[in-house]
The first five atom37 places (N, CA, C, CB, O) and aatype in JSON, in Angstrom:
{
  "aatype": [20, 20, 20, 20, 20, 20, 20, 20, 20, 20, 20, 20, 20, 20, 20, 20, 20, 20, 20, 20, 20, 20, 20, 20, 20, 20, 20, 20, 20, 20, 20, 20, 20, 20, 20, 20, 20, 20, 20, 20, 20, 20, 20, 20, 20, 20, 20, 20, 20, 20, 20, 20, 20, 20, 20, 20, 20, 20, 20, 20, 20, 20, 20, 20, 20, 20, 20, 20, 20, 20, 20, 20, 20, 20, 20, 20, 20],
  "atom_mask": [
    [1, 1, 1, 1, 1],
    [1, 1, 1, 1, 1],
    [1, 1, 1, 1, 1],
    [1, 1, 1, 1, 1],
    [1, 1, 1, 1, 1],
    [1, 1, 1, 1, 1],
    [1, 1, 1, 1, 1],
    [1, 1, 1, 1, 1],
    [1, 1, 1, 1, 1],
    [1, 1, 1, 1, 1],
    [1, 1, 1, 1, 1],
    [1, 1, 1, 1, 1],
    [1, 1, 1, 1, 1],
    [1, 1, 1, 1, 1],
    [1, 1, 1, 1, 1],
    [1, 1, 1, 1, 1],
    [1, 1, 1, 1, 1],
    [1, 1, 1, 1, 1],
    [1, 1, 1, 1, 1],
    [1, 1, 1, 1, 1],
    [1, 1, 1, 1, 1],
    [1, 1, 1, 1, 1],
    [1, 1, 1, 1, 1],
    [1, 1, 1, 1, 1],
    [1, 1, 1, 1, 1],
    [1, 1, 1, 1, 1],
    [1, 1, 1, 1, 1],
    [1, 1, 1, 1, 1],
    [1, 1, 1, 1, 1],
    [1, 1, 1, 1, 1],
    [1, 1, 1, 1, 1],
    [1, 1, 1, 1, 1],
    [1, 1, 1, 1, 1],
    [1, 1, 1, 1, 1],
    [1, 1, 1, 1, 1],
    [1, 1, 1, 1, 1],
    [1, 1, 1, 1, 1],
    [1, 1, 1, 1, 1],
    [1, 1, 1, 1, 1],
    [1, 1, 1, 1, 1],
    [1, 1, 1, 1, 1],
    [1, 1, 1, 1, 1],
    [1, 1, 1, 1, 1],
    [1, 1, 1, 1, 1],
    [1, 1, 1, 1, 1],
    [1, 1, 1, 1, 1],
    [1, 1, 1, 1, 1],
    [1, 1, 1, 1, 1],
    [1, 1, 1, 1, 1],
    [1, 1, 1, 1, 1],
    [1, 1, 1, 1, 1],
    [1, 1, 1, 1, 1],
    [1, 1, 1, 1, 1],
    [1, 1, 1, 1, 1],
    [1, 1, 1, 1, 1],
    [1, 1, 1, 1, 1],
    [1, 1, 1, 1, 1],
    [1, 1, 1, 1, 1],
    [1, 1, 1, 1, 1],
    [1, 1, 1, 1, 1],
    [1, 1, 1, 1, 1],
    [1, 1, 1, 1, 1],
    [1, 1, 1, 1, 1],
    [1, 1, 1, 1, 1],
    [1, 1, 1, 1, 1],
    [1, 1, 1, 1, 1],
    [1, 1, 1, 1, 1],
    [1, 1, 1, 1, 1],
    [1, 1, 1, 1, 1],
    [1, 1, 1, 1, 1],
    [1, 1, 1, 1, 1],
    [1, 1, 1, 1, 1],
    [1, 1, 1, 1, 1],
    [1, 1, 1, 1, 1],
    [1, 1, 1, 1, 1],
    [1, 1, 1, 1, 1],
    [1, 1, 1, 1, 1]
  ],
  "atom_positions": [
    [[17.43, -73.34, -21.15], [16.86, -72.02, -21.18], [17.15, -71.33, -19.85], [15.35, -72.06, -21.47], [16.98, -71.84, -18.74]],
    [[17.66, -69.97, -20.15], [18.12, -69.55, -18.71], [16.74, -68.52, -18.52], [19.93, -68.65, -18.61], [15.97, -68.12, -19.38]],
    [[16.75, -68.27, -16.99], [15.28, -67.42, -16.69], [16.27, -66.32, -15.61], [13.57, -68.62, -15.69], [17.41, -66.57, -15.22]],
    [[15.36, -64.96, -15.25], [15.2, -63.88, -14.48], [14.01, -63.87, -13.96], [15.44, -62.79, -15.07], [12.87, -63.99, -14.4]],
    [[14.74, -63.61, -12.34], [12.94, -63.77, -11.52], [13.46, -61.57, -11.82], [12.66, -64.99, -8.63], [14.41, -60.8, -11.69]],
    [[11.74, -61.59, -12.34], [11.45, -60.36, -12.17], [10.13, -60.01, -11.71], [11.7, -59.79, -13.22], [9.16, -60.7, -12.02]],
    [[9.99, -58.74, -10.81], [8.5, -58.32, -10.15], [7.68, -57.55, -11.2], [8.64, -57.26, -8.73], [8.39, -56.6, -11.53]],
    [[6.61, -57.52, -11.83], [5.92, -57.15, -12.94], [4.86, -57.0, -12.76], [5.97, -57.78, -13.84], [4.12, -57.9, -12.38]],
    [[4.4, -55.55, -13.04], [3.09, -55.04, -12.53], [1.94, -55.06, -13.83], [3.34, -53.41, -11.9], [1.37, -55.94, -14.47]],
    [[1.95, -53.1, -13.81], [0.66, -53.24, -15.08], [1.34, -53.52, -16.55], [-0.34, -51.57, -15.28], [2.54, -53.62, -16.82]],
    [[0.24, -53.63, -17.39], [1.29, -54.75, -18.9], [0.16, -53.83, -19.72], [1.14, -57.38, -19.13], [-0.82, -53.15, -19.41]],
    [[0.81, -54.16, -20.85], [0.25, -53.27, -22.41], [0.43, -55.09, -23.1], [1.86, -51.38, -23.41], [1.4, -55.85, -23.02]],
    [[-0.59, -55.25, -23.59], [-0.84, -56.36, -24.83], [-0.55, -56.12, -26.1], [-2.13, -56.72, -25.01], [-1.65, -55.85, -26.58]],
    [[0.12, -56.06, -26.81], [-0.05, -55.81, -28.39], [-0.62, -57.24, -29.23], [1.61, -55.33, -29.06], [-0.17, -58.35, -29.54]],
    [[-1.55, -56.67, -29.33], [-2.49, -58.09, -30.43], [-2.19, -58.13, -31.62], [-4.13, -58.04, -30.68], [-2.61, -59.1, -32.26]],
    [[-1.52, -57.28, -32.18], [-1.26, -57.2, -33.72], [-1.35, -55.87, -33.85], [-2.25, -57.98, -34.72], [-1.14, -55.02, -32.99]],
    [[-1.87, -55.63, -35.61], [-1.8, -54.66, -36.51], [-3.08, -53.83, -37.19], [-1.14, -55.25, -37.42], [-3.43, -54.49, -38.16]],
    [[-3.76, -52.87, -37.08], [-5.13, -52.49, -38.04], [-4.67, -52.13, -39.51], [-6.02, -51.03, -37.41], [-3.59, -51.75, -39.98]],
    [[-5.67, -52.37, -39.96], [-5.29, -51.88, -41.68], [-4.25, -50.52, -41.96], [-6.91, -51.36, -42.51], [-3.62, -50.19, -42.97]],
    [[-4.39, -49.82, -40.47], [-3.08, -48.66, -40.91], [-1.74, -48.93, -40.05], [-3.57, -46.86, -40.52], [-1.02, -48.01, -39.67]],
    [[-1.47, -50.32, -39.79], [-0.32, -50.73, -39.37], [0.12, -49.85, -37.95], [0.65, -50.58, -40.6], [1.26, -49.54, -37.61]],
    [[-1.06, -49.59, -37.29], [-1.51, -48.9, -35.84], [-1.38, -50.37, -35.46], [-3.23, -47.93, -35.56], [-1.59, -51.36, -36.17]],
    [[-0.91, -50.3, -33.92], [-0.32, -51.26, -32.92], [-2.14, -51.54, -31.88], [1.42, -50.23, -31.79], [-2.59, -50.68, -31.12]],
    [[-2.72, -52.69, -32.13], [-4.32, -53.15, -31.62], [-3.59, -53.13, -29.98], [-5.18, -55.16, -32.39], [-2.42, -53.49, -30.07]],
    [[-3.88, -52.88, -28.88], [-3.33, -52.9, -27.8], [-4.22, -52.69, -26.76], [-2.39, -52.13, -27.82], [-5.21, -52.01, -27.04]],
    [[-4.13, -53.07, -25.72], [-4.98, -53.64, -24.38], [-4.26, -53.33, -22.97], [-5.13, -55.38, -24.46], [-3.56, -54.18, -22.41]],
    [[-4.47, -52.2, -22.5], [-3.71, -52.14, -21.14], [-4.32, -52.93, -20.14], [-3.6, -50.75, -20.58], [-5.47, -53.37, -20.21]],
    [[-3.68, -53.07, -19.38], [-4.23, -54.4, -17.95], [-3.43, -53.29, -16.77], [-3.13, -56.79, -18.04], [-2.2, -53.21, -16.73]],
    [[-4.17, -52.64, -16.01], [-3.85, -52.43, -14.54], [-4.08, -53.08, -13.95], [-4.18, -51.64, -13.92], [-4.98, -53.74, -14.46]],
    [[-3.68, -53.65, -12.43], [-3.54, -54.95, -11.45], [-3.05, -53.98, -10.31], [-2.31, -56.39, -11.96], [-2.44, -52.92, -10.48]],
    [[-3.42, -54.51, -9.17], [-3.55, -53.95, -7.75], [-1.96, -54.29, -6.93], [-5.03, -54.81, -6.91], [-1.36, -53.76, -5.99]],
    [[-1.71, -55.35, -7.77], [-0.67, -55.9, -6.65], [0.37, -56.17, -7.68], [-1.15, -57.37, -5.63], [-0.2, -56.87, -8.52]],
    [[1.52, -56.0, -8.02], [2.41, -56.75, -8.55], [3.21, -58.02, -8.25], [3.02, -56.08, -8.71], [3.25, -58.21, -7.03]],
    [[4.01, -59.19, -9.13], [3.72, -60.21, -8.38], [5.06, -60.77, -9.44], [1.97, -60.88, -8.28], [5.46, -60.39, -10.54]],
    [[5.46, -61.74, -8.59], [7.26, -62.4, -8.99], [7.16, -63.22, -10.13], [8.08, -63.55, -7.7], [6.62, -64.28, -9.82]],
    [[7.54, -63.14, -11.67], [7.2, -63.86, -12.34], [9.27, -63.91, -12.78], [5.73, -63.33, -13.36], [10.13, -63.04, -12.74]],
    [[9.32, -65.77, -13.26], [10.65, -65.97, -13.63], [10.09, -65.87, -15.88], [11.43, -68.01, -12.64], [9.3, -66.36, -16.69]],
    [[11.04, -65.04, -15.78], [11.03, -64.8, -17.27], [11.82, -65.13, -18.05], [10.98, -63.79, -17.59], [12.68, -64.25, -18.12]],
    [[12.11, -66.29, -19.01], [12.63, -66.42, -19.87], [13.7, -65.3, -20.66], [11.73, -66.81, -20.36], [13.11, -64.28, -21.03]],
    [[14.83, -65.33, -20.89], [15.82, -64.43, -20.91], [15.56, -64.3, -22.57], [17.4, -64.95, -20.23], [15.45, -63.17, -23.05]],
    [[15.44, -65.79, -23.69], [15.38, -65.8, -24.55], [14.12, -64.9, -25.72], [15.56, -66.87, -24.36], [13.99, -64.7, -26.93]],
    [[13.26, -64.52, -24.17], [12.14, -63.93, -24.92], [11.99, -62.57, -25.14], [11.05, -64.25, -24.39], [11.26, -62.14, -26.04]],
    [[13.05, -61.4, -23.92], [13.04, -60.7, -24.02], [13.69, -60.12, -25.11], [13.09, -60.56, -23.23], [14.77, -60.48, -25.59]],
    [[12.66, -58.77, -25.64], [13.17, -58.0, -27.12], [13.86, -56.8, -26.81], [11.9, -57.52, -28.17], [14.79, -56.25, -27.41]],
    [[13.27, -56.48, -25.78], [13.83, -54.59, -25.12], [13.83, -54.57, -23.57], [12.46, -53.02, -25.58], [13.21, -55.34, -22.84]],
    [[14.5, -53.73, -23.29], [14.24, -53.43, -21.75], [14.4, -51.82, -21.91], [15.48, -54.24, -20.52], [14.99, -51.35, -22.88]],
    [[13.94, -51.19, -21.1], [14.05, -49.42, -21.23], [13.3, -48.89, -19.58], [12.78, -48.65, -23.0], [12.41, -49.52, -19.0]],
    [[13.89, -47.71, -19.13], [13.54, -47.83, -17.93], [12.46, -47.89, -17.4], [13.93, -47.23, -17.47], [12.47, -47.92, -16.17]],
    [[11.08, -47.93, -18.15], [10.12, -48.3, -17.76], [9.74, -49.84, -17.75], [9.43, -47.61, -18.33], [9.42, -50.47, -16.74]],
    [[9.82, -50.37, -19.1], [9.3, -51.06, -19.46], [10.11, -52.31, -19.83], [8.67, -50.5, -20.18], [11.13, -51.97, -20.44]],
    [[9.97, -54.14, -19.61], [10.65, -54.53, -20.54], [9.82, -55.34, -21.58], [11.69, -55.17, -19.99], [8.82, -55.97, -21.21]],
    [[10.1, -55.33, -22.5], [9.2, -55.92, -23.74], [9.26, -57.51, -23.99], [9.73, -55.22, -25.15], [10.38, -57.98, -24.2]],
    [[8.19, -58.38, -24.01], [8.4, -59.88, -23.56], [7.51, -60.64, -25.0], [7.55, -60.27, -21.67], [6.29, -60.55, -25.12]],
    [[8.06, -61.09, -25.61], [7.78, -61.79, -26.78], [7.15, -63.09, -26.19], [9.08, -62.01, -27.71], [7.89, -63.84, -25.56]],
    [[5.37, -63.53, -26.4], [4.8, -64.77, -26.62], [4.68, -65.33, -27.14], [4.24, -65.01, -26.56], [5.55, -65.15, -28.0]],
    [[3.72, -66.67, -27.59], [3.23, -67.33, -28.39], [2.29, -66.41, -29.47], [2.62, -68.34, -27.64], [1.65, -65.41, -29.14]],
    [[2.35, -66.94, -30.72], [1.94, -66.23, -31.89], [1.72, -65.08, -32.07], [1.11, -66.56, -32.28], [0.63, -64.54, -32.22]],
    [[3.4, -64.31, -32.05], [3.81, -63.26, -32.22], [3.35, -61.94, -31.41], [3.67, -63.22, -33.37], [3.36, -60.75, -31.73]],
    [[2.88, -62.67, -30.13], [2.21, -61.34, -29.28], [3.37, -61.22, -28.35], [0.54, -61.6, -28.35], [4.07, -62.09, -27.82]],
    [[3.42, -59.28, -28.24], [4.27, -59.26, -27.32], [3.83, -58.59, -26.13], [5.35, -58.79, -27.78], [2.91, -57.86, -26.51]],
    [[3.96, -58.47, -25.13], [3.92, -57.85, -23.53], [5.0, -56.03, -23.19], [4.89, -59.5, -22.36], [6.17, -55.77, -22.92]],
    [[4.1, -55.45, -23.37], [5.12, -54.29, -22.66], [5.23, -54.72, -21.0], [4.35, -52.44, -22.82], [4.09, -55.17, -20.84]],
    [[5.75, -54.82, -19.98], [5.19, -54.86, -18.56], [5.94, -53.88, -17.94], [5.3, -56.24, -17.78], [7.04, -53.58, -18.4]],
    [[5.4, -53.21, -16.73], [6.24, -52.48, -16.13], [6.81, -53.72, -15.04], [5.52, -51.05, -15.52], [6.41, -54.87, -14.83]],
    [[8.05, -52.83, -14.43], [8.96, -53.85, -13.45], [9.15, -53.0, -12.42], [10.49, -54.45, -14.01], [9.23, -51.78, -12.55]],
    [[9.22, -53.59, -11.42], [10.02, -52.82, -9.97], [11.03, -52.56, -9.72], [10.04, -53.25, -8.95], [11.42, -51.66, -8.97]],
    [[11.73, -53.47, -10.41], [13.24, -53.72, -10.16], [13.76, -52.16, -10.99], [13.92, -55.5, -11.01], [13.03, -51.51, -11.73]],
    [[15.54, -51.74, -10.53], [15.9, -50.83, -11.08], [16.37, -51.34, -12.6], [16.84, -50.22, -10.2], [16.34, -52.45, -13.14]],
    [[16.75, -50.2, -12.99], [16.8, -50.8, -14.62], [18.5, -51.28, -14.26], [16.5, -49.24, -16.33], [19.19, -52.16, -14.78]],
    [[18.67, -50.73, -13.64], [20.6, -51.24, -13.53], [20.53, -52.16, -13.3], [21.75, -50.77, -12.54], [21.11, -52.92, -14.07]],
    [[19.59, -52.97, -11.8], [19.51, -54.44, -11.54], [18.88, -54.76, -12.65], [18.81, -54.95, -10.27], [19.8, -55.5, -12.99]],
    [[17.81, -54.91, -13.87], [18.32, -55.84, -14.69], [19.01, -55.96, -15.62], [17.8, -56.24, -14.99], [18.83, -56.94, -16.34]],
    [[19.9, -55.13, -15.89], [20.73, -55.02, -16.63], [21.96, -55.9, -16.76], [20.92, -54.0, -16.48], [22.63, -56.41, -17.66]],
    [[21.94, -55.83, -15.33], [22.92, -56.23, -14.32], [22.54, -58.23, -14.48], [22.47, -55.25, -12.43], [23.33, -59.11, -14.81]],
    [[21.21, -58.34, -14.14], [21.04, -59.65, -14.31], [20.9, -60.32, -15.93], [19.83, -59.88, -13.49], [20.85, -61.5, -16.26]],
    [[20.86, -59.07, -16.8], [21.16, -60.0, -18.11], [22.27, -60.08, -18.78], [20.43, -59.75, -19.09], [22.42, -60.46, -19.94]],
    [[23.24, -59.62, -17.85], [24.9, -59.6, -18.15], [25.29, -61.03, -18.25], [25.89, -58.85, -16.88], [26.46, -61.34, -18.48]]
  ]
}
């Protein structure tokens, strides 16, 4: 499994689905952002805010990043 160290601040949770197929979701602001190595295989999207990180039982992570979107672009080449 190959990984990307990326810096990752505030995150959006998606927990699932409500009966009108509306996205259940949980923002998390955090004071400090902080170096996490991320699994390459998990990522679904990257966009210049945000990259989108697939977990365990189907939950996924919006997070914001520090890095430019070119550098990771650049690192998932």
């Amino acid at each position: 499994m190959k990984f990307i160290e990326l810096t990752l601040k505030n995150h959006i949770i998606v927990h699932g689905f409500d009966a009108r197929n509306h996205e259940i979701t949980e923002e998390v602001k955090v004071e400090t952002a902080s170096k996490k190595l991320v699994a390459i295989d998990r990522i679904l999207s990257v966009s210049e805010q945000f990259i989108l990180i697939q977990y365990a039982y189907n939950r996924v992570i919006y997070w914001e990043y520090l890095e430019t979107y070119e550098n990771v672009q650049a690192m998932l080449s």
